[in-house]
C-alpha positions as CSV (number, residue, x, y, z in Angstrom):
1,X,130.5,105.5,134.9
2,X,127.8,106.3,137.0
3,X,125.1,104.1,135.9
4,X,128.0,101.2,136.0
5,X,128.5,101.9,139.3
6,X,124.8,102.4,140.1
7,X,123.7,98.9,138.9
8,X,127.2,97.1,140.3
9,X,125.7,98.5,143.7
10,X,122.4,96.9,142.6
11,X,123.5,93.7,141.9
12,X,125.5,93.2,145.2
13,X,122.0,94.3,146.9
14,X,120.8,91.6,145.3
15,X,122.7,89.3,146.0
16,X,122.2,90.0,149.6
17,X,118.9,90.1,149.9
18,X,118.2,86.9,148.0
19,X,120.5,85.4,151.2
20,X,123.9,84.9,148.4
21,X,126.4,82.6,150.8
22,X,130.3,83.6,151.0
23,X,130.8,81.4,147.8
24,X,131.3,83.8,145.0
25,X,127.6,84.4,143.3
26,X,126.5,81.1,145.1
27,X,122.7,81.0,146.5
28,X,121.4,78.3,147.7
29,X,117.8,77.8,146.7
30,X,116.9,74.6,148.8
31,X,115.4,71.9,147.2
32,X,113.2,73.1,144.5
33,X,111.0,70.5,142.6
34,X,109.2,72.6,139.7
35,X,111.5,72.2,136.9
36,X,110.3,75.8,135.8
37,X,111.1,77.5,139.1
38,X,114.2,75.7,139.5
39,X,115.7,76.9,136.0
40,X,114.8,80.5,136.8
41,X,116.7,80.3,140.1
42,X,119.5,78.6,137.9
43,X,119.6,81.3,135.6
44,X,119.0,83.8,138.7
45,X,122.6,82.2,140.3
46,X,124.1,82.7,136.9
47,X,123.4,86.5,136.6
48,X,124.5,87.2,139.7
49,X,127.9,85.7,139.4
50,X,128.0,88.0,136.0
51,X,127.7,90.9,139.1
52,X,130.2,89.8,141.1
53,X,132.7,89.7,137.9
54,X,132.0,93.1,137.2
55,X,132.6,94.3,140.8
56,X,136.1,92.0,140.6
57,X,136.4,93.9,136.8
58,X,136.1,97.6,138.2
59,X,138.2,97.1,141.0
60,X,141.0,95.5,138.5
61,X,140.4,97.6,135.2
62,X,144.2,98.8,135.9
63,X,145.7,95.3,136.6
64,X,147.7,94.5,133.2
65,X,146.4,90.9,131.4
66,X,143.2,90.6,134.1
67,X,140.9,88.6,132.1
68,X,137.5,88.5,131.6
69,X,135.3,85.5,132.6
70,X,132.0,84.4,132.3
71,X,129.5,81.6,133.0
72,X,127.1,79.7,131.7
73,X,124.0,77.0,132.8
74,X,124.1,74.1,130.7
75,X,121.8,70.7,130.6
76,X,123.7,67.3,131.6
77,X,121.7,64.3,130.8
78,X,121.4,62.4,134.5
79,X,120.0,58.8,135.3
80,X,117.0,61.3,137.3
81,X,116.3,63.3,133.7
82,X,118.0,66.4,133.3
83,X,120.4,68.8,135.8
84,X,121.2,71.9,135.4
85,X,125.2,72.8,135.2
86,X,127.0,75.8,136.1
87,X,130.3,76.5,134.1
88,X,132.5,79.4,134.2
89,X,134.5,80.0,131.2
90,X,137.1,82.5,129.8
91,X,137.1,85.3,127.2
92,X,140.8,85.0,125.9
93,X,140.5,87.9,123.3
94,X,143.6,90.2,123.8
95,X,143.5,93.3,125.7
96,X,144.3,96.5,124.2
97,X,148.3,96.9,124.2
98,X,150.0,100.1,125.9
99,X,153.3,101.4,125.2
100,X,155.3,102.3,129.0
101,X,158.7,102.3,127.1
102,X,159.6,101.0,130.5
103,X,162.4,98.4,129.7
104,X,161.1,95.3,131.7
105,X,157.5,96.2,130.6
106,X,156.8,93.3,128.0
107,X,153.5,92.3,125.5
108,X,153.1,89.2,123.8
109,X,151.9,89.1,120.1
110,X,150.3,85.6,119.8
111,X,146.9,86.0,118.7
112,X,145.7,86.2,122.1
113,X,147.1,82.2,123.1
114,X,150.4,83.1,124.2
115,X,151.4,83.8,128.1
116,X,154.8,84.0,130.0
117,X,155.0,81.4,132.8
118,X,156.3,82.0,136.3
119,X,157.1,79.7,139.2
120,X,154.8,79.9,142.0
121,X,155.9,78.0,145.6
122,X,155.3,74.2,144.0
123,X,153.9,74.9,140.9
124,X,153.8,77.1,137.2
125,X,151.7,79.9,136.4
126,X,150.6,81.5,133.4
127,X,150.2,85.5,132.8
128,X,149.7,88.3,130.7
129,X,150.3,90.6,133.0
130,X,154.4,91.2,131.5
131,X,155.3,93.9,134.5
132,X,158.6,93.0,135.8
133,X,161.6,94.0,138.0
134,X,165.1,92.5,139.0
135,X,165.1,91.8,142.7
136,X,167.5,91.8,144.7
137,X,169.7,88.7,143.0
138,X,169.0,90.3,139.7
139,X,166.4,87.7,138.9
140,X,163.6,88.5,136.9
141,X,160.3,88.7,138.7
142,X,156.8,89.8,138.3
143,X,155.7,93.1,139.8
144,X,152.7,91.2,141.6
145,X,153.9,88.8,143.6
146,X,157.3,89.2,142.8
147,X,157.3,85.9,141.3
148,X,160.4,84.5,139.3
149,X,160.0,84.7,135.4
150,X,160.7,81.2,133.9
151,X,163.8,81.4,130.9
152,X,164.7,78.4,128.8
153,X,167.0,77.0,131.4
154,X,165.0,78.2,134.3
155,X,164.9,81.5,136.3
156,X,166.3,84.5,134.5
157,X,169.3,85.9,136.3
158,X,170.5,89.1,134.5
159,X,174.8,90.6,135.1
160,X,175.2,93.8,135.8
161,X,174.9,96.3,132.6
162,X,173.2,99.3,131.6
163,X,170.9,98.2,128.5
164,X,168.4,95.0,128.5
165,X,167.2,95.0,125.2
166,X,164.6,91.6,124.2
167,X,164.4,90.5,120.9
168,X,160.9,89.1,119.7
169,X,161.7,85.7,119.6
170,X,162.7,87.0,123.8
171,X,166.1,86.8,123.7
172,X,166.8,88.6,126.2
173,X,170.8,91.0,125.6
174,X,172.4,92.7,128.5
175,X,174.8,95.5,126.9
176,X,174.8,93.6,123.4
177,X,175.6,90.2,125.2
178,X,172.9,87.3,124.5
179,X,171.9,86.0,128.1
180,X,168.9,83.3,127.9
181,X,165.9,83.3,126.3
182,X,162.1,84.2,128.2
183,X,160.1,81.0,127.7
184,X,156.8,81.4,126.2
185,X,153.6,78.8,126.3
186,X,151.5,79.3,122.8
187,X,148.4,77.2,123.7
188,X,147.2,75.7,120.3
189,X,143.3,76.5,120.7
190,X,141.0,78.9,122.9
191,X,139.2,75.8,123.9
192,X,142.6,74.2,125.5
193,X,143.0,77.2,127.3
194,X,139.2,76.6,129.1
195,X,141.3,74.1,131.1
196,X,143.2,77.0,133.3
197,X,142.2,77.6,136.9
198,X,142.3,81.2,137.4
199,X,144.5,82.3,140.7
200,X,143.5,86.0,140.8
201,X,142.6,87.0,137.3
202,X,145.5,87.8,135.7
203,X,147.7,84.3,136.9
204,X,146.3,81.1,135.7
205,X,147.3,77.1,136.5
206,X,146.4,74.4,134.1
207,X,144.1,71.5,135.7
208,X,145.4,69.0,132.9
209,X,147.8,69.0,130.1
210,X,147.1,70.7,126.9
211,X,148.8,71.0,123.6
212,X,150.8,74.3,122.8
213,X,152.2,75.1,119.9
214,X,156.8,74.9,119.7
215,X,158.6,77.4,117.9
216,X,159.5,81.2,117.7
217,X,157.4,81.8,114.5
218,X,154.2,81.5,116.6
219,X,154.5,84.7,119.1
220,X,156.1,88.2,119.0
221,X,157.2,89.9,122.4
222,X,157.5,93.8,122.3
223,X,159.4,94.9,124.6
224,X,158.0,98.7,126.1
225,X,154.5,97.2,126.5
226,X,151.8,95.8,128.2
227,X,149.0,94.1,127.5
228,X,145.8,95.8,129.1
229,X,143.2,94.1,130.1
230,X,140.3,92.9,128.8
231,X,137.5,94.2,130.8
232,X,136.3,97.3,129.7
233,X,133.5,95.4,126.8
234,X,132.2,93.6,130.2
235,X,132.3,97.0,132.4
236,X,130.5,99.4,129.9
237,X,128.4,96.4,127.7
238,X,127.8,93.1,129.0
239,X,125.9,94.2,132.7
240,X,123.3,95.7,131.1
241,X,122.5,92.2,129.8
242,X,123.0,90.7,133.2
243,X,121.0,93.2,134.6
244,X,118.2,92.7,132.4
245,X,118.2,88.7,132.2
246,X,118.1,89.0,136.0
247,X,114.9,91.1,135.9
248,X,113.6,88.5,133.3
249,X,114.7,85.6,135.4
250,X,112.8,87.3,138.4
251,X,109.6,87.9,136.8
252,X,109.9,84.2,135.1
253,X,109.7,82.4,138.2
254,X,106.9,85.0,139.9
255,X,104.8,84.4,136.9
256,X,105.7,80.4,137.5
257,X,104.8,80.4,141.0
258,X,101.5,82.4,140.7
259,X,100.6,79.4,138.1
260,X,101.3,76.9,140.8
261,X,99.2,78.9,143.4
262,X,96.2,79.5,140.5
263,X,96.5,75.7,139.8
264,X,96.3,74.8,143.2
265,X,93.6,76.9,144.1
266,X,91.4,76.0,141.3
267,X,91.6,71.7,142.3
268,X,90.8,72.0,145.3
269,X,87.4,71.4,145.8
């Protein structure tokens, strides 16, 4: 981990010294007119978002269902010509699953689309993270945030007994009795799910309404497990790539700007 850690360091140092505001991987580059620059400075702010997400990623490589996320530049076609666009997008594979035989530790089996929802002060919220306790109204509620965990008829509020066994349609028994049933959101497609806003990385809110799929055929919960999260491709992989694509974009708009100055040079008389 040492060279991780050596070029997470090296990133943030960059990002200072190329004057990165308090906006996540934001620098502001003025108002750049050579097209060529101006997409290696794009590229540039890119990159060093890709840092920040792997300093967010090795703080959080404990944190159950913290997803990975990335970003891309893409081309929108303006009345002016061409702009540059900066889009963040998720990586919904499934993290690796972990058996805590805890009974309120819970995974969901659905193909990496499926998430149990929570109520947040005014709204819903979407996780993977499947860590929960009773509180102290025996209501089921996430570890982080202690946030109630939505059933089919609302929050889950669990009698007194000894066993809590979940089926994995999540049926939820207390000592053999059938209580309520864990509602689960199976989002249809991967690109649906692009419409979350991430809260902290492992709790989402959508920004629209999507399609989901209905039925218990469609997910599996399994109950004694968690979902891991899905960082460790980006930790140990991906920020070489950034790394290197940074250097690139560097040298790209040096090697632009010295042009510029040879071009300059040579017209005037």
């Amino acid at each position: 981990m040492t060279n991780v850690y050596r070029y997470l360091l090296t990133g943030i140092l960059l990002m200072i010294l190329s004057g990165a505001s308090t906006i996540v991987g934001y620098t502001d580059f003025g108002d750049v007119q050579e097209d060529g620059v101006n997409t290696s400075l794009e590229a540039m702010r890119m990159f060093q978002v890709h840092y920040t997400n792997f300093m967010f990623y090795t703080i959080n490589v404990g944190t159950p269902g913290f997803i990975e996320t990335g970003v891309y530049n893409s081309r929108k076609k303006t009345d002016d010509g061409y702009k540059l666009e900066y889009l963040p997008f998720y990586r919904w594979r499934a993290g690796p699953m972990v058996e805590t035989n805890k009974e309120l530790d819970f995974y969901i089996d659905a193909t990496s689309r499926g998430f149990f929802i929570v109520q947040l002060p005014g709204t819903i919220a979407f996780t993977r993270d499947g860590r929960f306790i009773l509180d102290s109204q025996r209501r089921l509620v996430t570890l982080s945030g202690n946030y109630p965990v939505l059933g089919e008829e609302g929050e889950i509020i669990l009698p007194e007994g000894d066993d809590i066994l979940v089926s994995r349609s999540g049926l939820i028994y207390v000592d053999g009795q059938p209580q309520t049933r864990m509602k689960i959101a199976v989002f249809k497609t991967f690109a649906a799910m692009q419409s979350f806003e991430s809260i902290n990385g492992a709790f989402f809110i959508l920004t629209k309404d999507v399609p989901v799929e209905e039925g218990y055929e469609h997910y599996a919960i399994v109950q004694g497990a968690l979902e891991q999260n899905n960082v460790l491709k980006g930790i140990t992989g991906d920020i070489m790539t950034a790394k290197n694509a940074y250097d690139a974009s560097v040298k790209t708009a040096h090697l632009i700007n010295r042009a510029l100055n040879t071009a300059a040079g040579l017209s005037s008389p």
